[in-house]
N, C-alpha and C positions, 0 to 999 in steps of 0.2 A: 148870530155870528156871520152867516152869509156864505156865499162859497167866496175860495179865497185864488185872489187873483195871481196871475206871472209877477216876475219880480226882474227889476233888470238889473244886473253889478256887474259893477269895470275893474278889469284885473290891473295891477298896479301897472305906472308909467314906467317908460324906459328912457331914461333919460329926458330931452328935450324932440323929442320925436311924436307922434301920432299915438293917441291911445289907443291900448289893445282892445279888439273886439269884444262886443257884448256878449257875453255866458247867459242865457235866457236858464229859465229853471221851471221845473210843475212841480206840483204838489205829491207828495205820496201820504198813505194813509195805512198807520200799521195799528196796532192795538199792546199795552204792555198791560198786563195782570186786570184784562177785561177794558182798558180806558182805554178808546181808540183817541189817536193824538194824529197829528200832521205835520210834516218837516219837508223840507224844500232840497230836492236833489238835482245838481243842475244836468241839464241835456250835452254840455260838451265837458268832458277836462281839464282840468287848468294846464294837463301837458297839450292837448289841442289847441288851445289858446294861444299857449306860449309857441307852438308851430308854427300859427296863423300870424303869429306877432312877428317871428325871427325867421320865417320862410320855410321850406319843408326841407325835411331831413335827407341826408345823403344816405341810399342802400347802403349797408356793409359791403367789402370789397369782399371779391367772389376768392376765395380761395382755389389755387394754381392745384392742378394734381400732381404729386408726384410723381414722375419718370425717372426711369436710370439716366446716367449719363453720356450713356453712348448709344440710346435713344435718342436724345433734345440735341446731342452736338453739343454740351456744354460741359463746365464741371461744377465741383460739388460748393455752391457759396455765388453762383452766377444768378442772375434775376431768371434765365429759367430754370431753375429748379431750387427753392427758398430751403434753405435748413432751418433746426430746431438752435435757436440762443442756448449755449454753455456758458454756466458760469463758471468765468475763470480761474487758469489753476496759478499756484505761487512758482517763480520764475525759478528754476534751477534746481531744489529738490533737497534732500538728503543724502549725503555720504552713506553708500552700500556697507553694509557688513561684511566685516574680514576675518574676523574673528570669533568666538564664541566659547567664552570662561564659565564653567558649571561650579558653583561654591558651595562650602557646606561652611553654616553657623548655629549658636546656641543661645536660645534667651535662658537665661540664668538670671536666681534672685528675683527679687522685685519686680524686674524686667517682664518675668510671665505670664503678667497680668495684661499686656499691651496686647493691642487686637492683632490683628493680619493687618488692617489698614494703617494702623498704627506704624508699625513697623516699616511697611511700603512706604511710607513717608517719609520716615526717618532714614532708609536706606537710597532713596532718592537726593536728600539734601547730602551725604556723605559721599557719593560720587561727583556731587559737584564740589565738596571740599576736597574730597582727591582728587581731582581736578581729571577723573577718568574719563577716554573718547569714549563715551557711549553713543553708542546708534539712538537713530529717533524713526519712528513712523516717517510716512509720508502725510503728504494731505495737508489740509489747513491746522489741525490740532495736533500737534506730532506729540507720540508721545514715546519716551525710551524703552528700549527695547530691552525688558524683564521680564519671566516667567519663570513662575512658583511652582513648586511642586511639593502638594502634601503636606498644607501649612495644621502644625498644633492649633487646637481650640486656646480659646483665651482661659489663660488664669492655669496653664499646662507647662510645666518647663518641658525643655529640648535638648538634646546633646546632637542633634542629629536632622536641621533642617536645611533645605535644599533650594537652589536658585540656578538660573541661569541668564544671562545677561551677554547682548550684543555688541561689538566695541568697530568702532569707525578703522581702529589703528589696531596691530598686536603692538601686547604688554605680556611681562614677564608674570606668570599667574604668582609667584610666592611675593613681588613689588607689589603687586594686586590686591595681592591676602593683608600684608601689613600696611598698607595706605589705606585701607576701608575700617582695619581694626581700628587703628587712630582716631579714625574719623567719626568712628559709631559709639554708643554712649557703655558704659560699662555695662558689664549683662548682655547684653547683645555685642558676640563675640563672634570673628570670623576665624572659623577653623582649617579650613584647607580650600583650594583654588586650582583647577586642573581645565585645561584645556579641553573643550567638547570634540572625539573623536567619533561624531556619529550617532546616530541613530536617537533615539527619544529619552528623556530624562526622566517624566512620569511615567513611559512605559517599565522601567527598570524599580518601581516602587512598586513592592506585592505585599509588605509586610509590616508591621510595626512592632517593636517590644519594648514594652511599658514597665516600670518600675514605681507600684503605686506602694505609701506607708499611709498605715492608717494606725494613726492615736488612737491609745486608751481602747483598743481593740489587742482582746485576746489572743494568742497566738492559734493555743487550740479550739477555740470557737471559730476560728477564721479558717481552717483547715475542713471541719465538717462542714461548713458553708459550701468547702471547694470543689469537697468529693461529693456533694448532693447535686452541683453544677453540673460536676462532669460525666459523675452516673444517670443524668437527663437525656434525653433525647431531642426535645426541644426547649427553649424560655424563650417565653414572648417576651417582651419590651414595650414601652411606651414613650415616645418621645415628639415634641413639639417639632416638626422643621417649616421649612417656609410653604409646603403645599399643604398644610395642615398635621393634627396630631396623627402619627403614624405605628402601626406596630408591626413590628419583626424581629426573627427570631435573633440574638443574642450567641445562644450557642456552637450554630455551624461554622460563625466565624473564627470562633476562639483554637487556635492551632493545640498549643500548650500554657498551661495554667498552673502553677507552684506555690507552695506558703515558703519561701526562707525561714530556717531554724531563727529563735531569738539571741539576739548576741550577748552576752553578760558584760554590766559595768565594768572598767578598770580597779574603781576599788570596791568591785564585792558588793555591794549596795544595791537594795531592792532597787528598780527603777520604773519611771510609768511604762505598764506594756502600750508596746507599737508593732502590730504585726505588718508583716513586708508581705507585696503580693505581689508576683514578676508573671507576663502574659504573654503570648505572643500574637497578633488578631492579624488576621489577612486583610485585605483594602478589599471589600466588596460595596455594591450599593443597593439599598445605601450602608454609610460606611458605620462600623460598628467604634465605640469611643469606651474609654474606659469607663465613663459613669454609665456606658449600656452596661458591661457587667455587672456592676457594682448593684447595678437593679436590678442583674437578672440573682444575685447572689440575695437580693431583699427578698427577690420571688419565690426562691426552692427553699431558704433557709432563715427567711424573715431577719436577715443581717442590716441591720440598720447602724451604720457607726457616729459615735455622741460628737465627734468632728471632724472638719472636711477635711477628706482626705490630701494627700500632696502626690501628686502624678507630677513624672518625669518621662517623657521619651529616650531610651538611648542611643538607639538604631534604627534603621529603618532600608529597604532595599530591596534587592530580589531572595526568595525565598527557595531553599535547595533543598534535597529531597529526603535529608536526615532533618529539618527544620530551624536550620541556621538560615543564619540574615548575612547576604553579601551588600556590604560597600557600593552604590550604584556607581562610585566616580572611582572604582576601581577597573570599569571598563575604560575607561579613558587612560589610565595609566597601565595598561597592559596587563595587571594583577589580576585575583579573585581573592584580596584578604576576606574571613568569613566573620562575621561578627554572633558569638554564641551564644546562650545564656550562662 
């Protein structure tokens, strides 16, 4: 084989110009799984090359230091002293807020099956069929100015959920209340509309009371389930949320807890039992939902009901010291109606 000699290659032409200089190459000598072999590495770069070809390169320009500008004598945007490029904002902005309407609505029927998003949706496109001044963000994505408080889980009816919404212009809140009714699909119904006089809307949410019926469940079976709950001290729980499966107790939250008596048919007529269970749970976190009871009542009294149950919200608000539910948007109308069980 011999020793093996230099090799000379010409990096490609440029145009109709002078060829690039010669790239000389040696030999190297490695070895893979014991066979030494030889491959040819050249002595310059083909960016050296291409240097040599096109002339040599210009230093990067030296970056100025920053000074104040009543150091340099100049101001801010002048060559001496270079600012940072902003991307530009959109020319004029958004109409401020003037106003601010706090609503109460209820998904009802069918309807309570639809998510939170679901619904954001839907009450989006029905202000623009009320053709309502809503406010918008600023910024390149604006987006209307709505804030939820203390939205039901899905597949939960409501008599008693809450919004608040920002408006470019004032409107008459009860013109407000029946333009959005209209506008929104049956089941999701707008119940009252009061002008926001202050202070926060989910701070005035301490409380919820629930009005659950559960089928082909016992009355008196549901009753010893209650008082085994409530003569507890703790019931742990288990439940999926998005930081992972989580357990906490169930029963600090629960204020008050009752079976309703069973009500007899009109005519007399055996009927399927459905016992009623009414709660009242505090907003802590995390937050405690009626199918946490409903587990903790599997836990002390192995109450398993043969089907699913139907939860209603009626109320919901701040919580006073005999354990009634106030109205949140009774603050804004000067009231304290109390909402009891």
């Amino acid at each position: 084989r011999g020793t093996p000699r230099p090799v000379r290659r010409r990096l490609p032409r440029r145009g109709s110009g002078s060829p690039a200089p010669i790239v000389r190459g040696r030999p190297v000598t490695c070895g893979v799984a014991g066979r030494p072999s030889t491959f040819w590495r050249a002595d310059t770069t083909p960016l050296t090359g291409l240097r040599r070809f096109i002339g040599p390169v210009p230093p990067p320009p030296v970056a100025h230091r920053h000074e104040p500008c009543a150091r340099m004598g100049g101001h801010a945007g002048t060559p001496e002293e270079p600012t940072i490029a902003r991307k530009p904002q959109p020319e004029g902005g958004q109409a401020p807020v003037v106003q601010r309407v706090r609503i109460r609505y209820a998904k009802r029927g069918p309807l309570r099956f639809t998510s939170h998003r679901d619904f954001a949706r839907a009450f989006e496109r029905a202000l623009r069929r009320a053709a309502v001044p809503i406010a918008f963000s600023q910024g390149f994505t604006p987006h209307p100015k709505i804030s939820y408080a203390s939205a039901a889980p899905t597949g939960v009816a409501s008599e008693a959920e809450y919004l608040e919404i920002g408006l470019q212009a004032p409107v008459d809140p009860q013109e407000l209340r029946a333009a959005l009714d209209a506008a929104l699909s049956p089941g999701l119904d707008v119940l009252d509309a009061v002008i926001a006089d202050g202070g926060s809307l989910p701070d005035r949410i301490e409380a919820s009371h629930w009005h659950i019926e559960l089928p082909e469940v016992d009355h008196a079976v549901l009753r010893a389930a209650v008082d085994a709950f409530t003569a507890a001290d703790e019931v742990l729980v288990e439940r999926m949320t998005k930081q992972g499966r989580r357990t906490f107790d169930a029963r600090a939250a629960v204020i008050s807890i009752d079976v309703l008596a069973p009500t007899p048919t009109p005519s007399g007529a055996p009927a399927v039992p459905c016992a009623i269970l009414e709660l009242v749970v505090r907003q802590v976190t995390p937050s405690v939902r009626p199918d946490d009871v409903l587990s903790g009542l599997r836990v002390v009294a192995d109450l398993e009901p043969p089907v699913s149950p139907r939860v209603t919200r009626l109320a919901q608000g701040t919580l006073t010291a005999q354990g009634a539910i106030v109205d949140p948007l009774d603050a804004d109308r000067g009231g304290a109606a109390i909402v009891g069980l």
